[in-house]
N, C-alpha and C positions, 0 to 999 in steps of 0.2 A: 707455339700454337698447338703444336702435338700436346703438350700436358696439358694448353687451355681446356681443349678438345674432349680428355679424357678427362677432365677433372666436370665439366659440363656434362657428360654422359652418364659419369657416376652418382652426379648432385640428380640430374633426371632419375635415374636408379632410384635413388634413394629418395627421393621425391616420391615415385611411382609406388615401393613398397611399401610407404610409411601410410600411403592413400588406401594401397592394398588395406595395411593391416589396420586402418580405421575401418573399410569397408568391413573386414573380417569381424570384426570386434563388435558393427552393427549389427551385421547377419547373426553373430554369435549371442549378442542380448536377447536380438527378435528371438531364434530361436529360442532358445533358456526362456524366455517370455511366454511362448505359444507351449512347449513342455508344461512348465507351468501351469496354465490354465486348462492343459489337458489333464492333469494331474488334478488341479480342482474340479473341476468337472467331474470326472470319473468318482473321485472319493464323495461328491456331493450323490452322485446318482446311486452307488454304491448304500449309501448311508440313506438315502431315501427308500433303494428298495427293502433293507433290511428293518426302516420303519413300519413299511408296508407288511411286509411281511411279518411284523411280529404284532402289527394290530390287525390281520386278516388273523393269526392262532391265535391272538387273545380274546377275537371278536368267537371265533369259533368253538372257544371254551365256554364261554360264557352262554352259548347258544345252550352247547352241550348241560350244562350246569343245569340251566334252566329248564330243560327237555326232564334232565333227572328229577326236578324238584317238582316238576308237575308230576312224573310219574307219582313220586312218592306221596302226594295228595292225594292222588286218585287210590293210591296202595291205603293211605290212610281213613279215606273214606269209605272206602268196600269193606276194612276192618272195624269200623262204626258200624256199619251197616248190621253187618252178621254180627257182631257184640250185640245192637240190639235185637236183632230177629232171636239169639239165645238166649237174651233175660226175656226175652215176650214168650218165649218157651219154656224158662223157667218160672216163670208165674203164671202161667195157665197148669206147669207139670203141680204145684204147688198146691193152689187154687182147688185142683183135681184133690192130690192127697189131703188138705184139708179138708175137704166136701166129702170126701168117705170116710177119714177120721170122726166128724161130728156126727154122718150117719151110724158110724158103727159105736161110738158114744151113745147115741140117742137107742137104739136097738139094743142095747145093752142095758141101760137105764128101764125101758120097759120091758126087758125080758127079767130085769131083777123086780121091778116090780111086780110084776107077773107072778115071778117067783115067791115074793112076798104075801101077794095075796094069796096064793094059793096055798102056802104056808098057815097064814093067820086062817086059812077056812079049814084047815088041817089042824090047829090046835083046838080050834071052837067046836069040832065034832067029836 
């Protein structure tokens, strides 16, 4: 009865432990499971912020870009601008030296004439 005894306490034993190490086995999936999804989790938000993050600088480039491209419109327009206020100044400076050019043509013309005739009244006397 003694070895029935022990041999019933042991089979309980071993009963008891094989239940343990099912239990353990469970607890051990769960966890590994919950690890798991912690680990998705994290790499999913990780990889979300660093989407964020790289279209908030690439949103932020492109702000930049476009700030520049306006400036350089406006750069381009004020270089129109004064390009033409200096051909409108070089055609009036022109305008001018023509207009004295032809006076001093024309004054010239009748001061040879001038000379001319006073010449020809200077051979006839």
């Amino acid at each position: 009865m003694k070895k029935a005894l022990i041999l019933a306490l042991t089979g309980a034993a071993a009963i008891s432990l094989s239940a343990c190490s099912e239990n353990s086995r469970t607890q051990t999936e769960q966890a590994a499971d919950a690890i798991g999804s912690d680990v998705k989790a994290t790499t999913q938000n990780a990889s979300d912020d660093v989407e964020a993050a790289t279209a908030k600088a690439l949103n932020s480039a492109e702000n930049t870009m476009d700030k520049a491209g306006d400036k350089l419109d406006r750069a381009g327009d004020r270089a129109a601008a004064q390009a033409d206020r200096a051909g409108d100044n070089i055609d009036r400076g022109l305008d001018h030296a023509g207009d004295k050019i032809e006076k001093g043509t024309n004054d010239a013309r009748q001061a040879t004439g001038n000379a001319l005739v006073r010449a020809g009244e200077d051979v006839r006397r």
